[in-house]
NUNUGU-765713 format. One record per residue (C-alpha): chain; x, y, z; residue in three letters; residue number from 1. Coordinates in Angstrom, 3 decimals. Example, Ala and Ser with C-alpha at 12.3 -4.5 7.8 and 13.67 -1.06 7.14 Angstrom:
BEGIN
+---+----------+----------+----------+-----+-----+
: c :       px :       py :       pz :   r :   k :
+---+----------+----------+----------+-----+-----+
: A :   12.300 :   -4.500 :    7.800 : Ala :   1 :
: A :   13.670 :   -1.060 :    7.140 : Ser :   2 :
+---+----------+----------+----------+-----+-----+
//
This chain:
BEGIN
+---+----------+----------+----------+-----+-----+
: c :       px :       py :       pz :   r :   k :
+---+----------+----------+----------+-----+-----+
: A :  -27.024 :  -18.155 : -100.128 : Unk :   1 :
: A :  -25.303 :  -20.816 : -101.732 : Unk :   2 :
: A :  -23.958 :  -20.757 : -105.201 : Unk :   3 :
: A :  -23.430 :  -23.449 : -107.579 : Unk :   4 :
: A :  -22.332 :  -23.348 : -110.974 : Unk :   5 :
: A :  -22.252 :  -25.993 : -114.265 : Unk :   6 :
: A :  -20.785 :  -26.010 : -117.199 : Unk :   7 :
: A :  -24.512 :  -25.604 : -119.261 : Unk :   8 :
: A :  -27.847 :  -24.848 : -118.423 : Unk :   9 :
: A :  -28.936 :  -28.545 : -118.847 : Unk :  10 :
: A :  -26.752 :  -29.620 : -116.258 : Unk :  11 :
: A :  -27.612 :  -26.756 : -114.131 : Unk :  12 :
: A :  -31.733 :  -27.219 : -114.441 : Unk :  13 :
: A :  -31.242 :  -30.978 : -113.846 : Unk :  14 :
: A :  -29.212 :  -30.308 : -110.866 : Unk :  15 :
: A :  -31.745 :  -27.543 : -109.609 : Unk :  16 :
: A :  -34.495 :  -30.049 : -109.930 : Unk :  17 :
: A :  -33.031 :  -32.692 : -108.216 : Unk :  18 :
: A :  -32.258 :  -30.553 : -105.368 : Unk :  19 :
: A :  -35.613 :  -28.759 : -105.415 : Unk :  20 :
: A :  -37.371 :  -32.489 : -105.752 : Unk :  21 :
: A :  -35.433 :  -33.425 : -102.095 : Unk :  22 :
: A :  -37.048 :  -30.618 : -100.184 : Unk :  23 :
: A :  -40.469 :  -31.809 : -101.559 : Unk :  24 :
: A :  -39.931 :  -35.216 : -100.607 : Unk :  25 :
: A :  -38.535 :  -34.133 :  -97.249 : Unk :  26 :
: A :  -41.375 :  -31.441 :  -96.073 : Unk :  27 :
: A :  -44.138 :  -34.293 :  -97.599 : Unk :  28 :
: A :  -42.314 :  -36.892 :  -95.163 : Unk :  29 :
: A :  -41.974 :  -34.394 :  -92.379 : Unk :  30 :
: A :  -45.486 :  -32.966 :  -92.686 : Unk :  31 :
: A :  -47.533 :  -35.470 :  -94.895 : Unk :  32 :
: A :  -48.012 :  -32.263 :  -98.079 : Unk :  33 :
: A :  -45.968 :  -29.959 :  -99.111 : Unk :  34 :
: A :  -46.503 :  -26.247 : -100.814 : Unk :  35 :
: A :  -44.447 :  -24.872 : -103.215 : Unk :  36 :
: A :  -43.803 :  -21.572 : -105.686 : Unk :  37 :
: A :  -43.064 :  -21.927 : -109.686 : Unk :  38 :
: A :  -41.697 :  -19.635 : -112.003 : Unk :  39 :
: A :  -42.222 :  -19.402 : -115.503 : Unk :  40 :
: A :  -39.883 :  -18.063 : -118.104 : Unk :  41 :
: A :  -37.366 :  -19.242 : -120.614 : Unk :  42 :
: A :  -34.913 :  -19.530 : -117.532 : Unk :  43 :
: A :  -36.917 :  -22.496 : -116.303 : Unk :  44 :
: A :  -37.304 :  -24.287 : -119.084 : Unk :  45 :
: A :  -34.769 :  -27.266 : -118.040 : Unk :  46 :
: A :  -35.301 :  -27.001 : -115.214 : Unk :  47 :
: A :  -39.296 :  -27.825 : -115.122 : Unk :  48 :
: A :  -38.509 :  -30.538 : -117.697 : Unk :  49 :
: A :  -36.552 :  -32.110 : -115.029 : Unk :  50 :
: A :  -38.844 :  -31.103 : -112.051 : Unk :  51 :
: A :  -42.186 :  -33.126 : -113.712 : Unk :  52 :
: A :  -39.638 :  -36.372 : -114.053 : Unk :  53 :
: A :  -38.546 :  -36.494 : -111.046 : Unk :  54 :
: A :  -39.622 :  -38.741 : -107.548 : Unk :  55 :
: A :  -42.672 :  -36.940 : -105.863 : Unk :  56 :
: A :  -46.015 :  -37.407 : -104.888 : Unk :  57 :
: A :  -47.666 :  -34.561 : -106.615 : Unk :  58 :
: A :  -50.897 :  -35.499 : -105.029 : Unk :  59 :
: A :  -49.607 :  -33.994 : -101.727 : Unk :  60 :
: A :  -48.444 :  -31.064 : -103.296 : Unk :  61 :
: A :  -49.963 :  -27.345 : -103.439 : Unk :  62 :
: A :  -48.466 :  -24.973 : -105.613 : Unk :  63 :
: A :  -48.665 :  -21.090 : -106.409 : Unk :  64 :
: A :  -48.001 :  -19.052 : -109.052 : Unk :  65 :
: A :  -45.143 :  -16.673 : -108.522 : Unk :  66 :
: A :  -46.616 :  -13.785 : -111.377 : Unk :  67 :
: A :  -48.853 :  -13.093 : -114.237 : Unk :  68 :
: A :  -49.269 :   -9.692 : -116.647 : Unk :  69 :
: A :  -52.440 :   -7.771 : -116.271 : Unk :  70 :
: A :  -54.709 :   -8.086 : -119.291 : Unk :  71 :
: A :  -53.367 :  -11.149 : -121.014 : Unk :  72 :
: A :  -55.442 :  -13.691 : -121.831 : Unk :  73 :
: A :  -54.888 :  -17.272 : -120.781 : Unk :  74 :
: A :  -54.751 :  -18.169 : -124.604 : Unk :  75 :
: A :  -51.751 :  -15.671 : -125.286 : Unk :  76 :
: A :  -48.639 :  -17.212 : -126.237 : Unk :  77 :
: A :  -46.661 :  -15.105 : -123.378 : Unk :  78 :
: A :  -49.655 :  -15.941 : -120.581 : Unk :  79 :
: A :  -47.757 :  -17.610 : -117.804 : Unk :  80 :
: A :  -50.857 :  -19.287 : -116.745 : Unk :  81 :
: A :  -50.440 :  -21.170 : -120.169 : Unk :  82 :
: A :  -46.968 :  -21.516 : -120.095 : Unk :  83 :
: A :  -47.500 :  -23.524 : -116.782 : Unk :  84 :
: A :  -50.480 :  -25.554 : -117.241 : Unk :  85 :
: A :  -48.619 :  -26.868 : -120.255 : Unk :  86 :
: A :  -45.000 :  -27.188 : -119.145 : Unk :  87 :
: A :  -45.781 :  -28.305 : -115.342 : Unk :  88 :
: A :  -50.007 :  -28.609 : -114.097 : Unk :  89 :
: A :  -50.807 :  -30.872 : -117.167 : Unk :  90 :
: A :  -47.751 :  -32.940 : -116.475 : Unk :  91 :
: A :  -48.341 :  -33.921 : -113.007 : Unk :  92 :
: A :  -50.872 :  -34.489 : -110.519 : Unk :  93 :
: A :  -51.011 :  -31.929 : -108.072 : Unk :  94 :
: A :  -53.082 :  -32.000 : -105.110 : Unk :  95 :
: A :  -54.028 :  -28.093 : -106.188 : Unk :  96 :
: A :  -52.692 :  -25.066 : -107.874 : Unk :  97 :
: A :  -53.318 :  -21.771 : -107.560 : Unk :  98 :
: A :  -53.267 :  -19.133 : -110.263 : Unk :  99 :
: A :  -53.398 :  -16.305 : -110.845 : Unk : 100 :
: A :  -55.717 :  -14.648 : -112.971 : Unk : 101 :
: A :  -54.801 :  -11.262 : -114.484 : Unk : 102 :
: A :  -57.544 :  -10.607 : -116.257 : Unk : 103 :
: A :  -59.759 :  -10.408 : -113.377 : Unk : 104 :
: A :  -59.506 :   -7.106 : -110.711 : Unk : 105 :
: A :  -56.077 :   -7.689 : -109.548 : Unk : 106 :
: A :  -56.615 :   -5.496 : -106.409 : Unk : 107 :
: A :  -59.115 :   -8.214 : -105.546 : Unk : 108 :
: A :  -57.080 :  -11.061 : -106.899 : Unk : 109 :
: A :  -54.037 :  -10.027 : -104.515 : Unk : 110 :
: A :  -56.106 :  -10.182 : -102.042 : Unk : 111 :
: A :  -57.843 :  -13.577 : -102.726 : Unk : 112 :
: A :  -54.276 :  -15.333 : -103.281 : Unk : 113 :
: A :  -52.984 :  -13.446 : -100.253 : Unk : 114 :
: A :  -55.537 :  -14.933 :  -97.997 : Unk : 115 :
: A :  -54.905 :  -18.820 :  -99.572 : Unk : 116 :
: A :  -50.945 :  -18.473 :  -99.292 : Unk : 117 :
: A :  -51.012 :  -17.216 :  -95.773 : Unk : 118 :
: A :  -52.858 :  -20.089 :  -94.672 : Unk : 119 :
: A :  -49.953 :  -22.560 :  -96.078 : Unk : 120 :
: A :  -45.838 :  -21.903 :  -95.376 : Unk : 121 :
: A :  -44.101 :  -22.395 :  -98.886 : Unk : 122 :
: A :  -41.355 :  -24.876 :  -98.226 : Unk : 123 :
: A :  -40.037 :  -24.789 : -102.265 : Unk : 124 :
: A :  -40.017 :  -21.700 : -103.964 : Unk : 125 :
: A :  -38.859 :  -22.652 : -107.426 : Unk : 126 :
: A :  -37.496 :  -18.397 : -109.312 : Unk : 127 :
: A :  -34.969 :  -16.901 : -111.273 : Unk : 128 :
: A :  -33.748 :  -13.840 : -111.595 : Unk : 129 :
: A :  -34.540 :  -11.111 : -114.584 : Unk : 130 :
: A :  -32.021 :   -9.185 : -116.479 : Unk : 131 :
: A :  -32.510 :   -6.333 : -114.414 : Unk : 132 :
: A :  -31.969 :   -7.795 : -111.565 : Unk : 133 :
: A :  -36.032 :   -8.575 : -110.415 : Unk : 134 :
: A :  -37.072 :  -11.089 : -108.244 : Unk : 135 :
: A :  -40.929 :  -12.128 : -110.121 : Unk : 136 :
: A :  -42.092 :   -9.164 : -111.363 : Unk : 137 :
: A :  -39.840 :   -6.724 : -109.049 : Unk : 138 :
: A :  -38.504 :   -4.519 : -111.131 : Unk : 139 :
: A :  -35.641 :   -2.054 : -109.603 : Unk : 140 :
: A :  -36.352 :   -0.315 : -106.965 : Unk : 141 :
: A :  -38.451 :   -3.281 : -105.523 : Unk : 142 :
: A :  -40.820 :   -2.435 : -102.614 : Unk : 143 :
: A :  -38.453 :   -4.207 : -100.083 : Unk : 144 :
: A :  -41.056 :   -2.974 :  -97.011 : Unk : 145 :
: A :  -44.642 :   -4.332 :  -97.834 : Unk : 146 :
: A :  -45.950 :   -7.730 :  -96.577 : Unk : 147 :
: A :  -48.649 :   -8.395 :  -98.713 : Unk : 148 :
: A :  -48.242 :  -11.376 : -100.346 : Unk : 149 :
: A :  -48.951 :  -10.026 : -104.100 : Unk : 150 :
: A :  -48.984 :   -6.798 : -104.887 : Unk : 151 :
: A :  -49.794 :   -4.965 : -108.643 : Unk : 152 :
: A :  -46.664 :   -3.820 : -109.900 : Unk : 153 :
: A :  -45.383 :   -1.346 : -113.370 : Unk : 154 :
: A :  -42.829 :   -3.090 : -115.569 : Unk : 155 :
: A :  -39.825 :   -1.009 : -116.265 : Unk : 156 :
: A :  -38.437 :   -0.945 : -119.617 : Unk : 157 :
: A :  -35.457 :   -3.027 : -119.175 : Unk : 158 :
: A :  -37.502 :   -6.075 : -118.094 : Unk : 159 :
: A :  -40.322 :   -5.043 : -121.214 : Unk : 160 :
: A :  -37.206 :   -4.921 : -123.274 : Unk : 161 :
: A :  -36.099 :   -8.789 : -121.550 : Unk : 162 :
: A :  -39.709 :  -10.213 : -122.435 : Unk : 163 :
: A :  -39.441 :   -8.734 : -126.232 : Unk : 164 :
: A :  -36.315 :  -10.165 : -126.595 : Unk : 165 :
: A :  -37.139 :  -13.775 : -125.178 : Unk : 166 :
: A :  -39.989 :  -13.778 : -128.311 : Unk : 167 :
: A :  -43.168 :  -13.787 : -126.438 : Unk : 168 :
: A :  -44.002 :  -10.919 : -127.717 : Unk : 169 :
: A :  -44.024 :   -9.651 : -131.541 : Unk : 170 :
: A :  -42.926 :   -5.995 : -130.659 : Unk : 171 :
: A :  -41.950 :   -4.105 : -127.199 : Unk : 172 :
: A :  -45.671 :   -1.977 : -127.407 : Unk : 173 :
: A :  -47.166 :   -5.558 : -127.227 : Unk : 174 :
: A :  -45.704 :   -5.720 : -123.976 : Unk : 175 :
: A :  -47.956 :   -5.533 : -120.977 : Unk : 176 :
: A :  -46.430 :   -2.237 : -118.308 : Unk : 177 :
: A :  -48.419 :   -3.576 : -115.423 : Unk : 178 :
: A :  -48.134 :   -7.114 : -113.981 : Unk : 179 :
: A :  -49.641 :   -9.287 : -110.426 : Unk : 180 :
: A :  -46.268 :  -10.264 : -108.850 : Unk : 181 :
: A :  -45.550 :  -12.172 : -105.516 : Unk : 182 :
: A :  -43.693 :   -9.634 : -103.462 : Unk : 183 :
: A :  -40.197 :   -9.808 : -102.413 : Unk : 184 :
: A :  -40.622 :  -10.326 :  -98.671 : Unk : 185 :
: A :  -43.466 :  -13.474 :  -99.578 : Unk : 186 :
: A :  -41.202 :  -15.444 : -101.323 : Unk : 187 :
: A :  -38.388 :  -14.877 :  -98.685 : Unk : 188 :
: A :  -40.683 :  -16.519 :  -96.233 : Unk : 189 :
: A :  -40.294 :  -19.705 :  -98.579 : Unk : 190 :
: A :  -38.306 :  -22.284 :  -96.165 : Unk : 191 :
: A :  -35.793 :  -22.926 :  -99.071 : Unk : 192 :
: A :  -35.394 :  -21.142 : -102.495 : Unk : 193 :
: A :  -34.104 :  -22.865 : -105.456 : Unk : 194 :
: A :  -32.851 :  -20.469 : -108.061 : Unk : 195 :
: A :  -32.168 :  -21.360 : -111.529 : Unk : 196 :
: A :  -30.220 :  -18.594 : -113.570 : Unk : 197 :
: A :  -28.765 :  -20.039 : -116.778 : Unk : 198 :
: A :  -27.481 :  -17.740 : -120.031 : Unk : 199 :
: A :  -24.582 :  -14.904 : -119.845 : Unk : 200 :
: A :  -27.585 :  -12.010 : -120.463 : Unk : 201 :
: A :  -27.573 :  -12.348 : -116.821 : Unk : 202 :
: A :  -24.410 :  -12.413 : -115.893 : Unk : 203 :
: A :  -24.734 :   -8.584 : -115.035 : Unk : 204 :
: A :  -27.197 :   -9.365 : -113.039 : Unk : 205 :
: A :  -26.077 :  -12.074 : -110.911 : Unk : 206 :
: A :  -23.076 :  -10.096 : -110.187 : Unk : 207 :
: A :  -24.827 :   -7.404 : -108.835 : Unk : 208 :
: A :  -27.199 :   -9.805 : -106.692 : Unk : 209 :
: A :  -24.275 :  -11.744 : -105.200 : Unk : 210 :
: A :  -21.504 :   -9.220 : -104.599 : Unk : 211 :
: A :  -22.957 :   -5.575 : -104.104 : Unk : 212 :
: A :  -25.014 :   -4.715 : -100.947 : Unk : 213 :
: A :  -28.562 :   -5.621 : -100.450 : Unk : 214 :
: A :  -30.802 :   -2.785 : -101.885 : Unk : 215 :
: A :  -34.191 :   -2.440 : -103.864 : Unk : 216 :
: A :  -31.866 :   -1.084 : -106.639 : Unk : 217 :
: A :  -30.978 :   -5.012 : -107.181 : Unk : 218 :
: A :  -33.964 :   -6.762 : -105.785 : Unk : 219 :
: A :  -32.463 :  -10.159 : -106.559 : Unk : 220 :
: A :  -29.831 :   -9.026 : -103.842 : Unk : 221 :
: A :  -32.281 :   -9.441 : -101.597 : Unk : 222 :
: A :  -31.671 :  -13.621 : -101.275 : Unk : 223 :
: A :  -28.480 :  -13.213 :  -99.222 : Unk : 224 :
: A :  -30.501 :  -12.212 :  -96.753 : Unk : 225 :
: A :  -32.487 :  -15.636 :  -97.149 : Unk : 226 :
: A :  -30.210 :  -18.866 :  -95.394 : Unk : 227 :
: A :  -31.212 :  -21.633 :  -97.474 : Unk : 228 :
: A :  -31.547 :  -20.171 : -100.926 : Unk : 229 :
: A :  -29.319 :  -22.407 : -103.893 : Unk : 230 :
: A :  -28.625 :  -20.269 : -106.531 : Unk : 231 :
: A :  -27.554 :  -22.615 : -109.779 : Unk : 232 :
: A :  -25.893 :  -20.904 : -112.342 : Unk : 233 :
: A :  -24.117 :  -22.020 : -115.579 : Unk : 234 :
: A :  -20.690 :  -21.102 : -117.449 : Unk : 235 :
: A :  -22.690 :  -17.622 : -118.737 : Unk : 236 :
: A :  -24.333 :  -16.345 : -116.338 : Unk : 237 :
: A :  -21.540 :  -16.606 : -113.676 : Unk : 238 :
: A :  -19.155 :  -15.090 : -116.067 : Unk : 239 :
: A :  -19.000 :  -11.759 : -114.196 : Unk : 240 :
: A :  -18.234 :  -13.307 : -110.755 : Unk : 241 :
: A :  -15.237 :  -12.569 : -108.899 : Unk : 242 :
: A :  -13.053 :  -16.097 : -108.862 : Unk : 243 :
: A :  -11.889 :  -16.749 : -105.619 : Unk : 244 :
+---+----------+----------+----------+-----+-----+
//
């Protein structure tokens, strides 16, 4: 894992995109398409406003969608099925994206995304990292061991507390406790990972992901493991870090 950090969390999602815009260009010139993963969240936000600007041919590119609560409705403010279509599918011109649909069975919807993803190696997988540490919907202690591709998860309170407090929802009972994630081993298999982690409310938790030992406790941990993950911070959120 590399780790790079800017002075503000526009520099830091331009920089991420730029980078993350490369390894498109490379795997579409190296393989005529590429696939990639996007995250949602108020951690992205620069950096998809960069990523829709910048020099690829979306036409050759499949993406995925990294998670999505159970129950919410695509019209919901907090759906991240809305949140992309308008920040990033409505922007560009992707040859197809997959979403997924949590209001449908999720057993069955793991299974139908599982079964599309398998058939196409990720080579962009564009996440962040929650306050608590989670990798997508991964809450502490992450299943580090399955190798299904999505997997239902529960929503701890700390990362109910973190979606509350970003205002998508008007009260922490709105909250959904149950969520469709992509698990932690899928998006490892991603050729390269580009995370974007701006604000100092997760400061704690880049600390713990970049200098304590790999464990489910700290999920996000788990992308030192990973040899071409970018991790892009800014002045906040590597405030905890150990200067060397």
């Amino acid at each position: 894992m590399k780790v790079f950090i800017y002075k503000n969390k526009e520099e830091l999602g331009r920089t991420a995109a730029r980078k993350g815009a490369e390894l498109i260009r490379k795997a579409i010139n190296k393989k005529g398409a590429a696939t990639i993963i996007v995250a949602t969240g108020a951690s992205q936000f620069e950096m998809l406003d960069e990523l829709i600007h910048a020099k690829v041919d979306w036409t050759k590119v499949t993406a995925f969608h990294l998670d999505e609560y159970i129950g919410i409705p695509v019209t919901h403010g907090a759906s991240f099925r809305k949140y992309l279509k308008e920040r990033f599918v409505d922007r560009v011109t992707l040859k197809e994206f997959h979403y997924i649909d949590g209001e449908s069975d999720a057993a069955a919807e793991c299974e139908r995304l599982g079964e599309l993803i398998a058939d196409q190696p990720v080579d962009v997988a564009f996440i962040g990292i929650g306050e608590n540490g989670h990798l997508a919907f991964n809450d502490p202690p992450a299943d580090f061991k399955t190798r299904e591709p999505y997997i239902e998860v529960n929503l701890d309170l700390e990362c109910r507390n973190q979606q509350f407090g970003e205002g998508w929802f008007p009260s922490l009972d709105k909250v959904p406790e149950t969520a469709i994630s992509m698990s932690v081993n899928q998006i490892l298999k991603s050729e390269n990972i580009i995370c974007a982690v701006p604000d100092e409310r997760k400061a704690e938790a880049v600390k713990n992901a970049v200098e304590k030992e790999v464990s489910p406790k700290i999920p996000a941990s788990a992308l030192k493991t990973h040899k071409k993950t970018w991790l892009f911070l800014d002045k906040g959120s590597s405030s905890l870090l150990r200067r060397i």
